[in-house]
ZAGUSE-233254 format. One record per residue (C-alpha): x, y, z. Coordinates in steps of 0.1 Angstrom, whole numbers, padded with zeros to 4 digits, always signed. Layout:
ZAGUSE-233254
XYZ/...
END
This chain:
ZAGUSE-233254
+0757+1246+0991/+0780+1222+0968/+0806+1244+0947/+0817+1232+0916/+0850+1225+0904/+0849+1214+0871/+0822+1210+0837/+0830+1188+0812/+0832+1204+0780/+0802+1194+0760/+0787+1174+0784/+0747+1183+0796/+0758+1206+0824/+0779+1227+0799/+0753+1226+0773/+0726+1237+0801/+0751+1268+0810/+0764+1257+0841/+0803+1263+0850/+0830+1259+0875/+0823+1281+0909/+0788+1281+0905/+0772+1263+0937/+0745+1239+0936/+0713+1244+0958/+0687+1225+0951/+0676+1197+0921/+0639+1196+0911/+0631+1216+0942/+0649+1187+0969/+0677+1201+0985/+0714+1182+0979/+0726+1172+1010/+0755+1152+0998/+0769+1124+0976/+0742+1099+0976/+0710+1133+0970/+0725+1138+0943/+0727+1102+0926/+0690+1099+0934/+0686+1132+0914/+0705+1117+0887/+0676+1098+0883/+0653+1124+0869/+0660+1128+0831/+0654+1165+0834/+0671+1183+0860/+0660+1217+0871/+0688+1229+0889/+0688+1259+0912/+0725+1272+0916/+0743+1302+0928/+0772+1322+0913/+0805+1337+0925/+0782+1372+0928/+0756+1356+0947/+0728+1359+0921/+0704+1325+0920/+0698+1308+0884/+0677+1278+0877/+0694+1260+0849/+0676+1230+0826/+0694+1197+0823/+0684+1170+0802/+0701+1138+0802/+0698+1103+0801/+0682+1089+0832/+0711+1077+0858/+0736+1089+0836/+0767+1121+0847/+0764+1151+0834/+0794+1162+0839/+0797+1180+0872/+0828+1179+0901/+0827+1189+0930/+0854+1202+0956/+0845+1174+0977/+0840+1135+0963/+0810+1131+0988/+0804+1169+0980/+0796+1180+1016/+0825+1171+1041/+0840+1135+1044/+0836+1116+1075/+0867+1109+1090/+0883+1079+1107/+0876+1076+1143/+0903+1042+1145/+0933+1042+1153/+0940+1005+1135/+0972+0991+1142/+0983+0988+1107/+0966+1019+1093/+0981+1022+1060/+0976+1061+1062/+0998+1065+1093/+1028+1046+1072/+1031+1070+1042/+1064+1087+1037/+1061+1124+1048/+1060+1154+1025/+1035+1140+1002/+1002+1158+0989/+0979+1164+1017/+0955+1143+1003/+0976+1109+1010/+0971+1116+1048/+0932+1120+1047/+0911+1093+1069/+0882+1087+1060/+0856+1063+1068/+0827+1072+1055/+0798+1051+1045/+0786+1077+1015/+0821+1066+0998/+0816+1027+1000/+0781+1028+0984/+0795+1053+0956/+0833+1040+0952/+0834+1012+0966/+0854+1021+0995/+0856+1001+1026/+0843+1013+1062/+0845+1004+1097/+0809+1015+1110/+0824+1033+1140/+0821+1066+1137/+0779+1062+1124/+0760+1084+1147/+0725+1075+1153/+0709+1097+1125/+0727+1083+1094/+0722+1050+1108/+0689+1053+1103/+0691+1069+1071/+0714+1037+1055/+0683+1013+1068/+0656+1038+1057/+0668+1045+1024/+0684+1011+1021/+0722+1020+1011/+0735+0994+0994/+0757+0978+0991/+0780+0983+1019/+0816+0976+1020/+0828+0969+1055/+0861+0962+1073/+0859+0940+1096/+0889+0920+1105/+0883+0899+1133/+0845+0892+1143/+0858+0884+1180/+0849+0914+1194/+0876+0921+1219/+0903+0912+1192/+0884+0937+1170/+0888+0964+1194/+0921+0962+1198/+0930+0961+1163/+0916+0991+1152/+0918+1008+1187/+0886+1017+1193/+0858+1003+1218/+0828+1014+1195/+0848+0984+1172/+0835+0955+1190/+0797+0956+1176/+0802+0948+1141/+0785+0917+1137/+0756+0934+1154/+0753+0962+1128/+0759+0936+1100/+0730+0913+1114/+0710+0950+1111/+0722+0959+1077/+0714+0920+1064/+0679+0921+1081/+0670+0955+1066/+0681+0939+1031/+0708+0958+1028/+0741+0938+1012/+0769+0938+1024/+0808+0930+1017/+0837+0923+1041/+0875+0922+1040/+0895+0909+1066/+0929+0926+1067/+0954+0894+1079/+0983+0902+1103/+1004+0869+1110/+1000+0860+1148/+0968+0881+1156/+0938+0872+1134/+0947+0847+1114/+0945+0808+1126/+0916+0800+1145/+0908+0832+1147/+0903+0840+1108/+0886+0810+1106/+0860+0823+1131/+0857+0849+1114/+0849+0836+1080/+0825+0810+1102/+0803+0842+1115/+0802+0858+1085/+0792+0834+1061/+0765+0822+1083/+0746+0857+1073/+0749+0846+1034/+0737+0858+1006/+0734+0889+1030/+0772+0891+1031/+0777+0888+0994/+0813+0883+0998/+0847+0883+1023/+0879+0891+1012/+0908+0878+1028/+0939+0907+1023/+0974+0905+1040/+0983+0932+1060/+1006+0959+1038/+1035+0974+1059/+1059+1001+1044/+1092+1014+1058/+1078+1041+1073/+1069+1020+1105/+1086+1042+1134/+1067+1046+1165/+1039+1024+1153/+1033+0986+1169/+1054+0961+1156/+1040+0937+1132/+1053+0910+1110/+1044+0902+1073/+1037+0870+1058/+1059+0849+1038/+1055+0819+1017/+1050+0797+1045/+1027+0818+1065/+1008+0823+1033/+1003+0789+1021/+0986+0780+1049/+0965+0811+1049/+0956+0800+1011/+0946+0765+1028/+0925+0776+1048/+0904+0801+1025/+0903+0777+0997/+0888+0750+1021/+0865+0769+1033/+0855+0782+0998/+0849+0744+0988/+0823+0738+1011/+0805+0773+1001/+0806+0761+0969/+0794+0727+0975/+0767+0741+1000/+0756+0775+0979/+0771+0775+0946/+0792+0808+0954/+0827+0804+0961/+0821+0835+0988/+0852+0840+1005/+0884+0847+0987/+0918+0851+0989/+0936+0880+0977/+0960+0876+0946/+0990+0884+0968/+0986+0853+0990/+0989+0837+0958/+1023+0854+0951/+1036+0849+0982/+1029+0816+0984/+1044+0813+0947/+1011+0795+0939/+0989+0796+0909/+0955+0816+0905/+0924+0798+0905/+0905+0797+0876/+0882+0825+0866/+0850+0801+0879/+0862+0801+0916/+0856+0840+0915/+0823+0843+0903/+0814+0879+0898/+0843+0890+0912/+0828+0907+0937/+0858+0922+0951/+0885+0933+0923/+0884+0966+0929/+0902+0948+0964/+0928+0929+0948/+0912+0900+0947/+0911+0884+0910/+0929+0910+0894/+0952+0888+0881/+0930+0858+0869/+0911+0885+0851/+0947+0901+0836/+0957+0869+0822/+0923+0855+0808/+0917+0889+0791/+0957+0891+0779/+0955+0860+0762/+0922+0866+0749/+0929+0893+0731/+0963+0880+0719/+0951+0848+0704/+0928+0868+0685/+0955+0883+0666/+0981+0855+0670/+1015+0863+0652/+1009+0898+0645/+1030+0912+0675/+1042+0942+0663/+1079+0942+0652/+1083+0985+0646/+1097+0990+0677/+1111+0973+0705/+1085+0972+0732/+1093+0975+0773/+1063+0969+0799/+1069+0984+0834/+1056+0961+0863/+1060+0960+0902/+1076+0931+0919/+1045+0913+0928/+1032+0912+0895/+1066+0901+0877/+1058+0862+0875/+1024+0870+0859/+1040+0897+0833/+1071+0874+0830/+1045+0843+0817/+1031+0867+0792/+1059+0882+0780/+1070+0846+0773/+1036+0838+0754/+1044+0875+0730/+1082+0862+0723/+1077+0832+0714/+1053+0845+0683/+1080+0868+0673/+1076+0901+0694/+1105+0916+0711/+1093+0925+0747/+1111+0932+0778/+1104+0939+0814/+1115+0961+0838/+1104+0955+0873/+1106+0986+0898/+1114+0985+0931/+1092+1004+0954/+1117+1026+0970/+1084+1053+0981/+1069+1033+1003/+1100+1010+1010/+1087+0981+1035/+1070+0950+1021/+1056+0972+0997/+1055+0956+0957/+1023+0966+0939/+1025+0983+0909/+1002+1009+0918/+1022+1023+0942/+1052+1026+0922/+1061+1064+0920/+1076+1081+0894/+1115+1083+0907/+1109+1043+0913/+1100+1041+0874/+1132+1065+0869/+1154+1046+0884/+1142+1010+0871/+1142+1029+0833/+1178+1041+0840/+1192+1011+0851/+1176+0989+0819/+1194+1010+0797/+1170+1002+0771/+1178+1010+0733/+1167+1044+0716/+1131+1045+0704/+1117+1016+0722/+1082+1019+0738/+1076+1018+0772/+1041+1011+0786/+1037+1024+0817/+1002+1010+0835/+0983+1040+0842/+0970+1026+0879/+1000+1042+0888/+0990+1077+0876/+0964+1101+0891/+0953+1129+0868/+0992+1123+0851/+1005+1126+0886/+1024+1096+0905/+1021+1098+0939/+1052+1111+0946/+1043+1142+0925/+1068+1136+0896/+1042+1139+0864/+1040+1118+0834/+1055+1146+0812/+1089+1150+0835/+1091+1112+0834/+1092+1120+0796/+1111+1144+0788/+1141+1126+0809/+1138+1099+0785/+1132+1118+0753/+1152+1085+0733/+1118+1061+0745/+1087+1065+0739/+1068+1063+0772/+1031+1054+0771/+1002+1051+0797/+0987+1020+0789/+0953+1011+0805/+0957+0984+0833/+0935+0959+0816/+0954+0927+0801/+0935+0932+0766/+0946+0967+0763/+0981+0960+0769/+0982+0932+0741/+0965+0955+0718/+0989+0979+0728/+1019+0952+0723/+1006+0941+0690/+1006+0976+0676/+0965+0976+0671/+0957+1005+0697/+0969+1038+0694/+0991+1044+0718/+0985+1079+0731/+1018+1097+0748/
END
């Protein structure tokens, strides 16, 4: 059984009487296993749903809903049985580089294939036993996000530790053949499987197109928290451009062969080779934002989008500040530029990452003391408005558990705002249209 943690006020489940602690048995008379049973029962526009309460006593409860469509339940769990965990022991596992004392949930593994078809999250296909294998082909789960990093299986091995590693390109061959579809990322560390090596990899997998929609190519993120782990270096602008080279080559001829650009570069490699972005064609879809990979493009075509709509009317009320990480600075830094030259009055601040210390600059890993001390060292004036992107925020929680309202109330002279991390929203936001909700 599946307890509920939480009912959206007026949503169908609330309407149909269900609440928080009551336990879910069965939909429509089909048991919910997990995550994915209970998408399929999504399906059903009416939902007869068989749940227990705190006291034990059974009650079947009438949902009706549009078909596909939430009704408003969570669950304890985000796959709502128990996550499969992580069987690797990668050599750059981001997990095993977070600073200690954090919430317990930063330290979670898990590698579970429920979570890439629902979230998007990315799995290694390790730790599949033989009955959920059959279950992905047999009720063709797709898509499939999948780490792969190297397709040379003894390289692949080592990276993640793990012997079970060395058969991916067997189970993607399986996955393509059972049309199910697929999308890699290949995690770059500099000396190990880039080179010849990456471009093996992007040779192997691209041969099993349009079956593997997409490959990501992502550089390997190292914090200061690295003691006791292997030693590994970073890339710089050097190590990057060439990177960039190769993945933009090889891109070409997918384009010139399939009409898909296919493989991409993440829009760090971009930064760190102080390049620019592509233009939105060469992402198609964008198959892989949710990875980092034309985030930016999409940030700047939306931003100026929206601002040319409203072209001189940046808002002149209040002084505005936008809050950014390092690796986003030179993008922010070109818009701010394209706001102040119609008359706005915009700064930025730029926050160090001091949480995860390393080679770590995304903004959404900024935590609230990093925000703090970038605020306090601005000295901005009194009353000026400070959007804060909201990637950083879970539930109004950074992740080093300083909240939204204590970041406030230290600067009660600003105005601090959560803006949505979408370029249109932040030059709605700047130009004074969108309500800017504290």
């Amino acid at each position: 059984m599946h307890q509920v943690t939480e009912v959206l006020p007026a949503s169908p489940a609330a309407r149909a009487g269900l609440c928080a602690g009551h336990s879910i048995i069965s939909v429509n008379g089909k048991t919910i296993r997990d995550i994915i049973d209970w998408k399929h029962a999504l399906v059903a526009p009416l939902m007869r749903i068989v749940a227990r309460d705190k006291h034990e006593r059974e009650q079947t409860f009438i949902v009706k809903h549009q078909s596909g469509a939430d009704i408003g339940l969570g669950f304890d769990v985000p796959t709502i049985d128990r996550i499969h965990p992580c069987q690797n022991n990668c050599v750059f596992c981001f997990v095993r580089q977070m600073p200690p004392g954090k919430r317990d949930t930063l330290y979670v593994k898990d590698d579970d294939y429920r979570l890439s078809l629902v979230y998007g999250s990315f799995v290694s296909l390790t730790n599949i036993d033989a009955e959920n294998w059959q279950r992905i082909l047999s009720e063709r789960i797709s898509p499939i996000y999948v780490s792969v990093h190297s397709t040379n299986p003894s390289l692949r091995a080592y990276i993640m530790q793990n012997p079970r590693a060395a058969v991916v390109m067997e189970q993607i061959k399986e996955l393509v053949l059972h049309g199910i579809a697929v999308h890699a990322q290949l995690v770059l560390v500099p000396g190990l499987n880039d080179g010849q090596e990456l471009l093996r990899s992007l040779r192997d997998l691209t041969t099993l197109y349009p079956g593997v929609e997409s490959v990501a190519v992502v550089p390997v993120g190292l914090t200061g928290y690295r003691s006791g782990l292997t030693t590994l270096p970073g890339f710089d602008a050097s190590s990057a451009r060439a990177v960039l080279s190769q993945v933009t080559d090889f891109g070409k001829r997918m384009r010139r062969k399939h009409g898909a650009t296919v493989v991409y570069a993440a829009d760090e490699f971009y930064v760190l080779a102080h390049a620019g972005f592509p233009r939105h064609t060469w992402y198609d879809d964008y198959p892989q934002l949710e990875n980092g990979v034309g985030l930016c493009r999409g940030f700047i075509d939306d931003f100026r989008g929206e601002w040319a709509r409203g072209r001189g009317k940046a808002s002149r009320s209040r002084p505005i500040t936008w809050v950014t990480g390092e690796s986003a600075q030179s993008v922010m830094r070109s818009l701010q530029h394209i706001v102040n030259l119609d008359g706005g009055s915009v700064d930025l601040v730029v926050g160090r990452n001091k949480l995860f210390g390393g080679q770590v600059t995304v903004t959404g890993l900024l935590g609230g003391q990093d925000i703090k001390h970038a605020l306090e060292v601005a000295l901005l004036k009194p009353n000026t408005t400070v959007l804060i992107p909201d990637v950083c925020l879970r539930a109004g929680v950074f992740l080093d558990d300083v909240t939204f309202a204590e970041l406030s109330s230290h600067f009660s002279q600003l105005v601090l705002v959560a803006c949505p991390t979408q370029g249109r929203d932040l030059a709605s936001m700047t130009k004074g249209e969108q309500q800017l909700v504290v």
